[in-house]
C-alpha positions in Angstrom: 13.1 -3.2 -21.1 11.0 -4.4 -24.1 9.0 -2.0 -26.0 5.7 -2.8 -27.5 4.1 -0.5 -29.4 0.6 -1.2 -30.8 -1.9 0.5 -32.9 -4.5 1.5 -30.5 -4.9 2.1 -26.6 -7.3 -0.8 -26.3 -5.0 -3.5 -28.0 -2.3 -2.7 -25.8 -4.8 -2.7 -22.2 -5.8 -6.7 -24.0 -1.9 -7.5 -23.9 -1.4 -6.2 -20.6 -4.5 -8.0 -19.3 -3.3 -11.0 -21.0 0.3 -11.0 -18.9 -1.3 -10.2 -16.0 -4.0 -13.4 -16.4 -1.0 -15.5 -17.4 0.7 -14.6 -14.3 -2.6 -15.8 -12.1 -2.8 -19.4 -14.3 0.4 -19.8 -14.0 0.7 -19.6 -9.7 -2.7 -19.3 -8.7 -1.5 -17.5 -4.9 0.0 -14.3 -7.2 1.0 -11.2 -5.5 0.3 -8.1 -7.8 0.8 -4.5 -7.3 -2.1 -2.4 -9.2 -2.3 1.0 -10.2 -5.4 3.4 -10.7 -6.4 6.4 -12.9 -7.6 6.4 -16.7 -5.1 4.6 -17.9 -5.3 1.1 -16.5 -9.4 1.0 -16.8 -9.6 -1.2 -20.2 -6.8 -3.6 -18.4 -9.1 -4.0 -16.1 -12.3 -4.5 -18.0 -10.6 -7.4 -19.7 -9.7 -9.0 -16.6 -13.4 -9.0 -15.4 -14.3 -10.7 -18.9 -11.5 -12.6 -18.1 -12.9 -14.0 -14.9 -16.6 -14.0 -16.1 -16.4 -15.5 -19.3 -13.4 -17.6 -18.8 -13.5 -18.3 -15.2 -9.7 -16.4 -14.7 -9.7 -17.0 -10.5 -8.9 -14.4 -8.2 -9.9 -16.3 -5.1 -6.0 -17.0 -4.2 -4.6 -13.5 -5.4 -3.1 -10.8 -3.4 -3.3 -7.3 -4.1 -1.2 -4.3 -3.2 -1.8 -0.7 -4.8 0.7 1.5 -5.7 -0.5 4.3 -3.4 -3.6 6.7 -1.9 -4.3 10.0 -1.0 -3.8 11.1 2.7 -6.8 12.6 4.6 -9.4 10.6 2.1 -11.4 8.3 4.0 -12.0 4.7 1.8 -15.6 5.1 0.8 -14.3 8.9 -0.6 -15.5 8.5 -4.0 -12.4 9.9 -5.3 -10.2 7.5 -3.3 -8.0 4.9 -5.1 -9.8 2.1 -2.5 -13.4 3.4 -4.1 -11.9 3.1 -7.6 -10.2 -0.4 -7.4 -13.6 -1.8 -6.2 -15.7 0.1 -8.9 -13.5 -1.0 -11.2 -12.2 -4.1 -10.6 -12.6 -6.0 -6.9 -16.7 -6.2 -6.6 -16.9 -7.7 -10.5 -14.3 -10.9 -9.5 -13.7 -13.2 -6.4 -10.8 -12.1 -4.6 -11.1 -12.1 -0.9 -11.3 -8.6 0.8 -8.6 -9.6 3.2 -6.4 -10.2 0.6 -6.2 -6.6 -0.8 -4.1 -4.2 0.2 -4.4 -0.1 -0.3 -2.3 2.1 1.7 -4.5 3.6 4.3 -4.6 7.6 3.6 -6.6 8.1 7.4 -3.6 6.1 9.0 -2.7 7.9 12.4 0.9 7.0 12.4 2.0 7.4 8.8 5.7 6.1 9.2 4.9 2.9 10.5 1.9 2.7 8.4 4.6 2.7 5.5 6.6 0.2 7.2 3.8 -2.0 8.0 3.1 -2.0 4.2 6.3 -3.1 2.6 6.9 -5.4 5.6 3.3 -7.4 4.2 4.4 -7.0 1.1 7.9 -9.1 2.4 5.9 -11.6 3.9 4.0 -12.5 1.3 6.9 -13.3 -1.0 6.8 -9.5 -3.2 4.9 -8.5 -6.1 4.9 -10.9 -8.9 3.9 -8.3 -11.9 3.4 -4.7 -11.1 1.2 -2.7 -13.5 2.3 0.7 -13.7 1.4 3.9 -15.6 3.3 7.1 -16.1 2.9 10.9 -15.4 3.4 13.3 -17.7 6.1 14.0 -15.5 7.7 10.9 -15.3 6.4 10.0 -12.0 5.2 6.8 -11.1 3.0 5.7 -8.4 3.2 8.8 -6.9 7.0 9.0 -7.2 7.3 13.1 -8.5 10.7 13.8 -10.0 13.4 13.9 -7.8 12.4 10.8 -5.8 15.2 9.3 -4.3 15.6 5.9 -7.1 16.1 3.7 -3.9 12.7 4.7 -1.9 10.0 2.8 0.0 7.1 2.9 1.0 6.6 6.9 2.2 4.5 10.4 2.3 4.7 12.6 -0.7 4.0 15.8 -1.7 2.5 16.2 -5.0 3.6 18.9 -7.6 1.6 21.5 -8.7 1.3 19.8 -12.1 0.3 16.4 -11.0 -2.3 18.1 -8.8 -4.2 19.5 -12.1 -3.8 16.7 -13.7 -5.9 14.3 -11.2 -8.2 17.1 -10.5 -10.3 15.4 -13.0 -11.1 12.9 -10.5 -12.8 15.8 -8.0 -14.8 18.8 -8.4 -11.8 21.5 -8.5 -7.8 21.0 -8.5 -8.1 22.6 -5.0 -10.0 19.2 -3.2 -7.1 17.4 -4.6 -5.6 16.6 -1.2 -1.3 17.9 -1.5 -0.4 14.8 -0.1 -0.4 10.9 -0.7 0.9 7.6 0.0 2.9 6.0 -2.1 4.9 2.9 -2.6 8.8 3.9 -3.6 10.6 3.2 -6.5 12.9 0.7 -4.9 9.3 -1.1 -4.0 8.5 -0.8 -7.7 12.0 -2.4 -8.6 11.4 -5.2 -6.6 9.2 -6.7 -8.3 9.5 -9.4 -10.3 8.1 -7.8 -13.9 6.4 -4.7 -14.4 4.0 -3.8 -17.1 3.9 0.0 -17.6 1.2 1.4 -20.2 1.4 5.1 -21.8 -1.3 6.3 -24.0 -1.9 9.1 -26.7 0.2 11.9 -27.9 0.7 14.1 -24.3 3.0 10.7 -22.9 5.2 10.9 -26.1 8.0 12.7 -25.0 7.8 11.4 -21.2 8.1 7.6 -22.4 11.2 9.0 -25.1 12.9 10.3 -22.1 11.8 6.7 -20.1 12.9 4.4 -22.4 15.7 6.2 -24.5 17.3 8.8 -21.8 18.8 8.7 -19.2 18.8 7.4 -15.7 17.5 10.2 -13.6 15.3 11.2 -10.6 14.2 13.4 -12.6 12.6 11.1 -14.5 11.4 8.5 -12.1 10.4 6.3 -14.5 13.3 5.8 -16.0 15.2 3.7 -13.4 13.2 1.1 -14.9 16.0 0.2 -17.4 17.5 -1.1 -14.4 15.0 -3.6 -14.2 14.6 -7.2 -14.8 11.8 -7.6 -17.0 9.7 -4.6 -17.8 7.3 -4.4 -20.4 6.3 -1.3 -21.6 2.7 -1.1 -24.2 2.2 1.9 -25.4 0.4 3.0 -28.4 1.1 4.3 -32.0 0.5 8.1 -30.1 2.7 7.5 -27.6 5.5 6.2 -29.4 5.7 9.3 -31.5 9.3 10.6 -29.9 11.0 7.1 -29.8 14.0 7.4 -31.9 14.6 3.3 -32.3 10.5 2.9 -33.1 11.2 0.7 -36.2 14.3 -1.5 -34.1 11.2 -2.2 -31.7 8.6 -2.9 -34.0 11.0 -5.5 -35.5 12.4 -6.9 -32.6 8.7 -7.8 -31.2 7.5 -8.7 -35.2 10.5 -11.5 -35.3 10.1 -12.8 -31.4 9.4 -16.6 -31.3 5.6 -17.3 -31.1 6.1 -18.8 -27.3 8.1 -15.6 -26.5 5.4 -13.0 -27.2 3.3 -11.3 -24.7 -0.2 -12.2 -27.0 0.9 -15.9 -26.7 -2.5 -17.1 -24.6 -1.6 -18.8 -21.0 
């Protein structure tokens, strides 16, 4: 797990934009898993300058999204399917066929689930997966005490994470209880991750992610298992990390060809 910690918000959302374009020059057919809320919005902006001002293609790319609410119908404006398009899908050229949301309307949600990590299979997995993190640790929708090893699958939200997207509807009580959500063995699969964390509330959350340990009870965490994950968080939310100055250096003395700012 490499830790980058960077002064603002917004220069950490360019880095992560940066990895993620790099990823599509590099094999144009990429497969990446998205996430929604506040937090990856800027990361997103930057890939639409990206692809307007720099011609960053998306006509080859396949997307998955980390999860959905159940009962929402797509054109719900509080609907992860209504958000990736406002946000990123109608401003570049990827194909419509080629993305992916779970469906939250799907009549048979177990095979629903199964259908969606078996497309995932078939199209080789998720090359770079961009993650956030709940206050609780969850992520996608992955509330603590998520079995470390899950797929694809229902969930039932907790009372806090409920309040916390509520932001997105009128009232905490048109939050729908349950979602779709890919599982944390989905997440590991992947072949990178990028997670971002932002301001003051994630700083003990990404402490307990990065420097605790292992536990369902921090979903997040089980990404120290993983291969290569990058997380980019700002000075805020780096606040409660007890090595802060061993990762400042480690990233300050990097070769210039290993650094995530290097351009593709």
């Amino acid at each position: 797990m490499e830790v980058i910690i960077k002064p603002t918000a917004g220069d950490a959302s360019l880095i992560a934009a940066k990895l993620i374009a790099r990823q599509i020059r590099h094999k144009p057919t990429s497969v990446l898993g998205l996430a929604t809320g506040n937090t990856p919005l800027d990361t997103y902006r930057h890939l639409v300058k990206m692809h307007q001002g720099e011609g960053l293609d998306f006509s080859r790319v396949t997307t998955f999204n980390l999860d959905e609410y159940v009962g929402l119908a797509p054109d719900h404006p509080a609907s992860y399917h209504s958000f990736m398009w406002e946000y990123l899908f109608k401003h570049v050229n990827i194909k419509p066929l080629q993305v992916n949301i779970p469906n939250g309307l799907a009549k048979n949600i177990p095979e629903h689930c199964r259908e969606y990590e078996d497309k995932i299979r078939a199209c080789g997995g998720i090359d770079i997966q961009l993650l956030g993190i709940g206050g609780d640790g969850h992520i996608g929708f992955n509330e603590p005490c998520s079995s470390l090893s899950s797929r694809t699958r229902i969930k039932t939200l907790t009372r806090r994470t409920i309040q916390d997207n509520s932001t997105f509807f009128d009232s905490a009580e048109q939050v729908p209880l349950h979602v779709l959500t890919m599982g944390i063995g989905t997440i590991m699969d992947s072949r990178s991750c990028v997670l971002l964390a932002f301001g003051t509330r994630k700083a003990e959350i990404v402490a307990k992610m990065v420097e605790g340990p292992i536990s369902a009870m921090v979903p997040a965490s089980a990404l120290q298992w993983h291969e290569k994950t990058t997380v980019l968080i700002d000075e805020e939310a780096s606040g409660k990390l007890t090595r802060k100055d061993y990762y400042q250096w480690v990233y300050q003395n990097k070769p210039a060809w290993q650094t995530a700012e290097i351009e593709s």
